[in-house]
SERO-636076 format. One record per residue (C-alpha): residue in three letters; x negated, y, z; residue number from 1. Coordinates in nm, 3 decimals, decimal comma. Layout:
NODE  rest     east    north       up   nr
NODE   Ala        X        Y        Z  NUM
...
# end
This chain:
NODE  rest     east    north       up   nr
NODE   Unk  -14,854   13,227   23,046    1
NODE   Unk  -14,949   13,047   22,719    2
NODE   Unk  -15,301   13,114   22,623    3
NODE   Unk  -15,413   13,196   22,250    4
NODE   Unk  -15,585   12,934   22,007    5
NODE   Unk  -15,933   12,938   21,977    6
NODE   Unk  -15,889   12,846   21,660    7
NODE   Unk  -15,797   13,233   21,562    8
NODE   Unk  -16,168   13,343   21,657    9
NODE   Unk  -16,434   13,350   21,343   10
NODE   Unk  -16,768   13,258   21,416   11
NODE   Unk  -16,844   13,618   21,454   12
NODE   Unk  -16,559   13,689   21,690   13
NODE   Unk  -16,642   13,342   21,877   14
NODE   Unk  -17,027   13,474   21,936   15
NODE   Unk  -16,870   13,854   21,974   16
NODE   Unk  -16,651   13,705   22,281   17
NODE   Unk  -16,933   13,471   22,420   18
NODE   Unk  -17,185   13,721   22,495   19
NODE   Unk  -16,927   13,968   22,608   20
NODE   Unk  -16,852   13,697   22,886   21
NODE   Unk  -17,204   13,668   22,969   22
NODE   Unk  -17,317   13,362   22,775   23
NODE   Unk  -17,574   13,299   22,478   24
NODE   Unk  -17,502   13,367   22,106   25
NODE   Unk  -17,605   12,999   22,053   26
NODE   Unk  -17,302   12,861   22,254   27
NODE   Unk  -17,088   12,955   21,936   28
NODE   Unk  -17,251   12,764   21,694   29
NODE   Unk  -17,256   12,473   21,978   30
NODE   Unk  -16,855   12,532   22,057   31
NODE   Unk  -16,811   12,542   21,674   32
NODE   Unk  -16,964   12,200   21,532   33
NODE   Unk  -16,716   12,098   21,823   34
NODE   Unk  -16,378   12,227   21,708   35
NODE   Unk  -16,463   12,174   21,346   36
NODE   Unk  -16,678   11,905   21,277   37
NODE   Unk  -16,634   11,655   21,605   38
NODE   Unk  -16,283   11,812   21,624   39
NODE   Unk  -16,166   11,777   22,002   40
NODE   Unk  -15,893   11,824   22,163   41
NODE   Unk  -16,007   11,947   22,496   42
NODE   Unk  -16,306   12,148   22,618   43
NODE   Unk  -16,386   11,954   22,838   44
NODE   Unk  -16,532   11,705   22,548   45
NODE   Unk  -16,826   11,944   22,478   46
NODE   Unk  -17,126   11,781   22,698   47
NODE   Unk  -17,365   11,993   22,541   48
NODE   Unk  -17,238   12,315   22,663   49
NODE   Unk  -17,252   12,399   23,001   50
NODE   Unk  -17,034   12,404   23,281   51
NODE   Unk  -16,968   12,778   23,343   52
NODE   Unk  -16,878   12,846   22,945   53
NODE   Unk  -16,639   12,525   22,949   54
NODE   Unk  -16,451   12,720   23,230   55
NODE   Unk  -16,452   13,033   23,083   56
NODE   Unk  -16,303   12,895   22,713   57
NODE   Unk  -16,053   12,680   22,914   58
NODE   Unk  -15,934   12,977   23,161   59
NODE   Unk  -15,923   13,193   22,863   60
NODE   Unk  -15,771   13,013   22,520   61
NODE   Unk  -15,581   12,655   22,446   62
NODE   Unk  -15,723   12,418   22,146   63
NODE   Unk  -15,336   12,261   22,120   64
NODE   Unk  -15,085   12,523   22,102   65
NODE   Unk  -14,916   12,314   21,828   66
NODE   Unk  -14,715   11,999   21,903   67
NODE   Unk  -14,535   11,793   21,674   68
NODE   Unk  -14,167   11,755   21,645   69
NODE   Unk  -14,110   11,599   21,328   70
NODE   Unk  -14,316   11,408   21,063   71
NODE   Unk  -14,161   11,299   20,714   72
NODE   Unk  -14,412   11,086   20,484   73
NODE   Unk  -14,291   11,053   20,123   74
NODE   Unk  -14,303   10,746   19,922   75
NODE   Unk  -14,546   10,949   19,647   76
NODE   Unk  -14,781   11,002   20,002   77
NODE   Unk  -14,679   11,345   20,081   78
NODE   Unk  -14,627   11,426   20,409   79
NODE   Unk  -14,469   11,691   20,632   80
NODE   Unk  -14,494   11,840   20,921   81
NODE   Unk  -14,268   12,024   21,117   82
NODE   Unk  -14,461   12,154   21,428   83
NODE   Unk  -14,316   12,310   21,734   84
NODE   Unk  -14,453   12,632   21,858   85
NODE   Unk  -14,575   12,753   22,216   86
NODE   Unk  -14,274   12,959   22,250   87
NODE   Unk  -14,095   12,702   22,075   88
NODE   Unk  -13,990   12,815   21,711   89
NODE   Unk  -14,081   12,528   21,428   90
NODE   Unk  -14,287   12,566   21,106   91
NODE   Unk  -14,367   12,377   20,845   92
NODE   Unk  -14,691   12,208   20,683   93
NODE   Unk  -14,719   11,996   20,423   94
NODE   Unk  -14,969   11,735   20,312   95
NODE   Unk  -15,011   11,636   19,917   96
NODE   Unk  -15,210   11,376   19,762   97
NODE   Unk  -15,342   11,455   19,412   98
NODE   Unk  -15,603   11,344   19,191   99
NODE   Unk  -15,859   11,617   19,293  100
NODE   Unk  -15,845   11,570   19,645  101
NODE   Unk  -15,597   11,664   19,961  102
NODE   Unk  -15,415   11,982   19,976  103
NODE   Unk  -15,241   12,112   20,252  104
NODE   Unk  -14,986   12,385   20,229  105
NODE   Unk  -14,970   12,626   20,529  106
NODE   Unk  -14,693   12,872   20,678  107
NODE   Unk  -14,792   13,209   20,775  108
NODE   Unk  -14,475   13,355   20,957  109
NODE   Unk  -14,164   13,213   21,153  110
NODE   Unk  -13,944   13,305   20,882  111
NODE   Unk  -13,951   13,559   20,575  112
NODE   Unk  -13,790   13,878   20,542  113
NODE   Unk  -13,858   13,914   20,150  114
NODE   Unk  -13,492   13,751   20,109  115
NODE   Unk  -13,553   13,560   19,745  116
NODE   Unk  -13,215   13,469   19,662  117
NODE   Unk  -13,309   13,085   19,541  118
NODE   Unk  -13,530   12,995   19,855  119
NODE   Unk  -13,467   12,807   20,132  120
NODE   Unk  -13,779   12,953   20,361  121
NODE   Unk  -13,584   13,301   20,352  122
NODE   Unk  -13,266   13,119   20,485  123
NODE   Unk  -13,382   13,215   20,866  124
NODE   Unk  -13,523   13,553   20,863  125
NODE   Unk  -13,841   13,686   20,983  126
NODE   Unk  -13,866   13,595   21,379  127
NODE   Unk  -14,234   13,684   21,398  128
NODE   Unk  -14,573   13,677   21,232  129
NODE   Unk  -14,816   13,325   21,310  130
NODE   Unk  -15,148   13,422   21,442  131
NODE   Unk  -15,446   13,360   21,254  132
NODE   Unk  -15,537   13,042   21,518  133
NODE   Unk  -15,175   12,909   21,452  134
NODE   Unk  -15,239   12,907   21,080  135
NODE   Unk  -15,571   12,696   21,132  136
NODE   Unk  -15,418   12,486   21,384  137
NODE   Unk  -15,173   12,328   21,121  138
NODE   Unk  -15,530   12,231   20,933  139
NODE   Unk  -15,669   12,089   21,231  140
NODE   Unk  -15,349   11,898   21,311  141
NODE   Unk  -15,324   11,803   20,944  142
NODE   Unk  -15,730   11,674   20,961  143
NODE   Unk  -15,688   11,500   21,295  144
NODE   Unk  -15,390   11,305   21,189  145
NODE   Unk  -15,609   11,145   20,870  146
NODE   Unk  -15,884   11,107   21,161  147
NODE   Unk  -15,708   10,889   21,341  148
NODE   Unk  -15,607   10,705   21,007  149
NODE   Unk  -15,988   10,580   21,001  150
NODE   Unk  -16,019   10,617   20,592  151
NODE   Unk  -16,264   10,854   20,652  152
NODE   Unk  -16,018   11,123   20,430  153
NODE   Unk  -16,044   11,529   20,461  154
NODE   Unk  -15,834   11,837   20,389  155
NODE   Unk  -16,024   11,953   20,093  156
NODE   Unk  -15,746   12,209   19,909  157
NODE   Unk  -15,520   12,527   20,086  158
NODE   Unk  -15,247   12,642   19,916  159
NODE   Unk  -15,103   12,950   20,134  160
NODE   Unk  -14,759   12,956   19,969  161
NODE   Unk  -14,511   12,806   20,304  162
NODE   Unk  -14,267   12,978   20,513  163
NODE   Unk  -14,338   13,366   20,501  164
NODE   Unk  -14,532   13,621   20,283  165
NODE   Unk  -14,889   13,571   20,383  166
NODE   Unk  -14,996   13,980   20,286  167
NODE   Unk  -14,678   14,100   20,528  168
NODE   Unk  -14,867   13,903   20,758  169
NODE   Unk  -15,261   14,015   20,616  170
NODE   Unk  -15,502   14,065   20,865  171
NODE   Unk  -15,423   13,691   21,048  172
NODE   Unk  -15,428   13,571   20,658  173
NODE   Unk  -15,775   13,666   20,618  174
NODE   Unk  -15,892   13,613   20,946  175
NODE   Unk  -15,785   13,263   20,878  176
NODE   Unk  -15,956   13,217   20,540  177
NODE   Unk  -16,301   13,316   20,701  178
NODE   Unk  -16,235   13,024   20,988  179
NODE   Unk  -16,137   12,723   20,678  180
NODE   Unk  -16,436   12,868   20,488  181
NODE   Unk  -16,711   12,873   20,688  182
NODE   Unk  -16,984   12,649   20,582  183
NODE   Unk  -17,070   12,535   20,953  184
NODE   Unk  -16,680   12,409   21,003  185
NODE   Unk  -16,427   12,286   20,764  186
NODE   Unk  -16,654   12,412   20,515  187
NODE   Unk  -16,324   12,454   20,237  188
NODE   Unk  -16,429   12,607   19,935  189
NODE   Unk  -16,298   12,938   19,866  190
NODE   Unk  -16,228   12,780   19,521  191
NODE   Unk  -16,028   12,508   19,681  192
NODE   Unk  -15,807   12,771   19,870  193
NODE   Unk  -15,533   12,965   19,681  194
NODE   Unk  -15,310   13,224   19,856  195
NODE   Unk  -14,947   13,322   19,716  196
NODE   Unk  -14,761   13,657   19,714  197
NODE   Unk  -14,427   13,716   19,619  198
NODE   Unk  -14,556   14,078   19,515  199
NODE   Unk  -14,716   14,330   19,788  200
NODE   Unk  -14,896   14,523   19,528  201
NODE   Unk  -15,054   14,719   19,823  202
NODE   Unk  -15,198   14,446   19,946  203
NODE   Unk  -15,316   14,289   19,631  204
NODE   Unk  -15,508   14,603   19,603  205
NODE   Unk  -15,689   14,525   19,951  206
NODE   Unk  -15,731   14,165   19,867  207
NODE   Unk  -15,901   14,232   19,547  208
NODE   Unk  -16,164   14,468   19,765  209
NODE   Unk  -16,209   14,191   20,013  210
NODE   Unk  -16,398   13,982   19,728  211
NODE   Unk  -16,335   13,627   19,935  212
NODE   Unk  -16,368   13,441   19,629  213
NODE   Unk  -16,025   13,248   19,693  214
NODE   Unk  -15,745   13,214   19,417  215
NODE   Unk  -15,427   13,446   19,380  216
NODE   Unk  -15,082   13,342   19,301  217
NODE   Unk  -14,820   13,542   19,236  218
NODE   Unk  -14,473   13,433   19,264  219
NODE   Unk  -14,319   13,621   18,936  220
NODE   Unk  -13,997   13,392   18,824  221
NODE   Unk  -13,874   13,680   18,593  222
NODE   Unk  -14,058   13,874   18,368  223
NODE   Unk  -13,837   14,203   18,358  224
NODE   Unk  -13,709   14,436   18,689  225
NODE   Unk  -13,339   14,381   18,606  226
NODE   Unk  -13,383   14,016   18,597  227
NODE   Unk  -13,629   14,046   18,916  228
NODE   Unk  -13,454   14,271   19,129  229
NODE   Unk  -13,119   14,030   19,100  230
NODE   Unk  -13,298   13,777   19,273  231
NODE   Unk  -13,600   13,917   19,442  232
NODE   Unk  -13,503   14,200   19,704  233
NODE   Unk  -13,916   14,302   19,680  234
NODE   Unk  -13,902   14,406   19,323  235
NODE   Unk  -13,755   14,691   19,443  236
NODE   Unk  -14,023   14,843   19,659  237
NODE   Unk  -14,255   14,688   19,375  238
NODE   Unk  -14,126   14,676   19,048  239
NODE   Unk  -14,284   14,485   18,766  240
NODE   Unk  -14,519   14,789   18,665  241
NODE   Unk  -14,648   14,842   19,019  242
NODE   Unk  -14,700   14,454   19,035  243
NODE   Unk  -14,857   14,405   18,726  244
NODE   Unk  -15,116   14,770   18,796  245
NODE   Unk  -15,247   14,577   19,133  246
NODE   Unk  -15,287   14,266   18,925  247
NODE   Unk  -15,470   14,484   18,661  248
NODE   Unk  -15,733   14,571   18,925  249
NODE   Unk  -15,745   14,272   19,131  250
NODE   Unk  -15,868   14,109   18,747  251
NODE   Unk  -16,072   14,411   18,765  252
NODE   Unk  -16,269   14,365   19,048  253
NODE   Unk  -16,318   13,970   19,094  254
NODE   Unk  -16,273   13,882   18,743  255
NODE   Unk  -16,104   13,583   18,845  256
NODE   Unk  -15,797   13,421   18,713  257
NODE   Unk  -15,447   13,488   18,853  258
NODE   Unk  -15,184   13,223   18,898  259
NODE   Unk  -14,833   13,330   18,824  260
NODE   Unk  -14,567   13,067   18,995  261
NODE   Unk  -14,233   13,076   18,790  262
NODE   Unk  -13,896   12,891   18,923  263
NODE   Unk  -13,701   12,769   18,666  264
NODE   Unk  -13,354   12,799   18,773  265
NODE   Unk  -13,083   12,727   18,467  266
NODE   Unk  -12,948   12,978   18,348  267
NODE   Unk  -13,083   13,266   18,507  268
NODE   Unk  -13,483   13,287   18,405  269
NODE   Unk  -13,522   12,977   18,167  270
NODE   Unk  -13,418   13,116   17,824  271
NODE   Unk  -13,645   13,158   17,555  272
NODE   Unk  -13,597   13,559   17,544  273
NODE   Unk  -13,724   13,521   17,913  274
NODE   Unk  -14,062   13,317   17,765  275
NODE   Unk  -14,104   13,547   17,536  276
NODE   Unk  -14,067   13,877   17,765  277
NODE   Unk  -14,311   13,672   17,987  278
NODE   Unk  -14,593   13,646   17,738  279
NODE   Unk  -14,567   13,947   17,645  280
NODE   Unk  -14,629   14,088   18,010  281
NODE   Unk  -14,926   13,887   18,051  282
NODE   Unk  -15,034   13,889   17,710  283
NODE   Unk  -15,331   14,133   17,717  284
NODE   Unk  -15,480   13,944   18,001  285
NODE   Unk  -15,428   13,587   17,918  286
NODE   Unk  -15,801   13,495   17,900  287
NODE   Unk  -15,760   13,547   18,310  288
NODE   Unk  -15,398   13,419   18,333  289
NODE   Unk  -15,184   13,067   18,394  290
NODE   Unk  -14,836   13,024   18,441  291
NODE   Unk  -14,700   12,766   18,665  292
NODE   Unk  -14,383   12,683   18,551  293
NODE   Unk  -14,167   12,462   18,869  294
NODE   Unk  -13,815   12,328   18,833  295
NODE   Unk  -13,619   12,491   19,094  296
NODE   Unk  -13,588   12,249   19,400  297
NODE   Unk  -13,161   12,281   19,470  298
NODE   Unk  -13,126   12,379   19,809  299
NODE   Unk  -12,754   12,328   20,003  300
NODE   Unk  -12,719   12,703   20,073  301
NODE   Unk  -12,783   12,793   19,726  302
NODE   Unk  -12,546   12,585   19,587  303
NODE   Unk  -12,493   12,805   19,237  304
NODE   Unk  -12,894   12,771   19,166  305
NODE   Unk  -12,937   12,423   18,979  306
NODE   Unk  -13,293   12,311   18,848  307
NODE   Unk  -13,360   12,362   18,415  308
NODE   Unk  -13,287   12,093   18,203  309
NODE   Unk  -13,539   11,925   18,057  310
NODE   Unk  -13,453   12,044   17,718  311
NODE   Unk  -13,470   12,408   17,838  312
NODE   Unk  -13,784   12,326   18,057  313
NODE   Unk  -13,988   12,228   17,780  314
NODE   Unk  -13,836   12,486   17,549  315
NODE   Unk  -14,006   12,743   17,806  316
NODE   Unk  -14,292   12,567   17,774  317
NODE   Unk  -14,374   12,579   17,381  318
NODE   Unk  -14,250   12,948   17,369  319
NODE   Unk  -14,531   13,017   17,617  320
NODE   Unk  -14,787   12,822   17,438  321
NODE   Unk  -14,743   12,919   17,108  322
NODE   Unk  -14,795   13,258   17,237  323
NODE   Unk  -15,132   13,191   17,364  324
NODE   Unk  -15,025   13,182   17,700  325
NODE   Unk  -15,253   12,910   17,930  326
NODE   Unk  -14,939   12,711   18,147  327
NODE   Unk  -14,847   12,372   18,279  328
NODE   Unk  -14,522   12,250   18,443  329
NODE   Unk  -14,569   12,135   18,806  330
NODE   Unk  -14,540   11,771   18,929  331
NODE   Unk  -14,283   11,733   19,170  332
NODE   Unk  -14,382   11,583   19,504  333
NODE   Unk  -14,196   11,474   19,828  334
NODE   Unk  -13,845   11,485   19,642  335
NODE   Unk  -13,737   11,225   19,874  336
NODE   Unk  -13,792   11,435   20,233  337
NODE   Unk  -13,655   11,767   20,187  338
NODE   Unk  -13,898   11,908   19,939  339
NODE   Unk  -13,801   12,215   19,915  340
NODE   Unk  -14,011   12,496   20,164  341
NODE   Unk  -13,806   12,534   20,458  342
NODE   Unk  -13,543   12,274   20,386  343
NODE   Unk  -13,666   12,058   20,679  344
NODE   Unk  -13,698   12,356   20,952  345
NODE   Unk  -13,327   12,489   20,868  346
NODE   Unk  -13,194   12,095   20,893  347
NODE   Unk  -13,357   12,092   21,283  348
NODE   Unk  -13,212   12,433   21,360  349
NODE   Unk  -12,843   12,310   21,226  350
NODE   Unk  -12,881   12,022   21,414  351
NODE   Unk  -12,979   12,217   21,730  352
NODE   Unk  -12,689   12,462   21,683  353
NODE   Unk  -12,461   12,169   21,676  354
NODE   Unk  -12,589   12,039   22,041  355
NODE   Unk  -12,618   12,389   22,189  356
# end
């Protein structure tokens, strides 16, 4: 029988479980600087703690449930991951370099069930949600492979926008954000983390109440329900004014800026009547708003999606900022393995078909 991660446990839940199983609060803080700070890979490595909690952790939860299967490392330095489960589904992580620091973006489910039309995650659907020790696991794997590099580098940005909808898959989310945020640990700023949503406005309402401090993104990629429902099946549990009410009270209660991702996909979302629908949307809360305009990333299966031109990329671009609207266009990174979210996972599973 596999055993859990003990990387799903908070410090809270960690000292919670301890003293339940007869030992001292203390042994969490002890058991922590291990996993997060010395990072280990096997209990057994803790010589401070004693004998009789080693056994009980080790009878009781795994610190590798992960292994990996595949490892792609682009010219520009981004790298990913394609890790193989304990019951043996794959998911993806990815590593990016930027000026600011090193960002790693993190999958919350095996699979999606939101069904975007244009995106290559939703291509298998939803097999199962990750557990919250699963989702810090791809950090820790992430961390330890720049250990073992030796240029003393760390994960210092989350971006929680891979494979799946992190709220359809909330309470593992969060539990997750308090592991990567504790000072004691990886110590991430909550500043440094941003989670994505293609939408839940239920859940953006619980978010907002949850105050963590962390960033919100919201994948948009059309500004009106027509446009949205074509190729986002969630728009229609959640149409643009139920979206846009949540946002209004997530802005509400955190005051903090909202990130709303746009795909660019030629001829579909990328005219200038679409710009100008957009700032009007966001218009009365600009002061608290940025679009992130991305060039849609072709995938085989969605062969009659191509990316903007440049002409009508930059087009996009002015009619948003002479509006007042804050925006940027984002660099592409990792063309060169499979950049696109998913892309790599649905290339192993073909290939596996083709053996079986």
């Amino acid at each position: 029988m596999n055993k859990p991660s003990i990387y799903g446990l908070t410090m809270e839940q960690l000292a919670a479980w301890l003293m339940e199983h007869g030992h001292k609060k203390f042994r969490a803080s002890q058991v922590w600087d291990w996993l997060y700070r010395k990072r280990v890979t096997n209990f057994s490595e803790m010589n401070n703690v004693n004998k009789e909690c080693i056994q009980v952790l080790e009878d009781n939860f795994s610190i590798q449930t992960l292994t990996e299967h595949v490892r792609q490392e682009s010219k520009d330095g981004t790298i990913k991951f394609l890790f193989r489960l304990q019951d043996g589904n794959l998911i993806e992580t990815v590593l990016m370099r930027h000026k600011y620091g090193l960002s790693v973006c993190v999958t919350t489910q095996v699979g999606c069930n939101i069904g975007c039309s244009f995106c290559a995650s939703g291509l298998l659907t939803k097999n199962r949600d990750l557990t919250s020790g699963e989702i810090v696991e791809q950090i820790m794997n992430v961390q330890l492979h720049l250990d073992d590099r030796g240029q003393e580098e760390r994960v210092s940005h989350i971006v929680v926008m891979g494979i799946g909808e992190p709220f359809d898959n909330f309470q593992n989310t969060v539990d997750f954000l308090e592991v990567i945020k504790d000072h004691k640990g990886l110590a991430i700023g909550a500043r440094h983390i941003t989670v994505s949503t293609s939408g839940l406005a239920n859940k953006i309402y619980e978010f907002a109440d949850l105050k963590l401090q962390v960033n919100l993104a919201v994948s948009l990629h059309a500004p009106n329900n027509e446009l949205r429902t074509s190729i986002m099946k969630i728009n229609k549990a959640f149409p643009i004014e139920k979206l846009m009410d949540s946002i209004d009270y997530y802005l509400e209660k955190t005051n903090r800026r909202v990130t709303y991702e746009y795909i660019l996909i030629r001829d579909v979302n990328d005219h200038k009547a679409e710009a100008l629908q957009l700032a009007e949307l966001i218009g009365d809360k600009r002061h608290l708003s940025y679009v992130n305009l991305i060039p849609y990333n072709p995938v085989d299966e969605h062969g009659d999606y191509q990316r903007s031109t440049p002409e009508a990329i930059s087009e996009f671009f002015d009619t948003l900022k002479k509006k007042g609207i804050n925006c940027g266009v984002r660099l592409e990174q990792g063309a060169d393995i499979d950049a696109a979210c998913g892309q790599l996972r649905s290339k192993q599973e073909k290939k596996k078909e083709k053996v079986n």
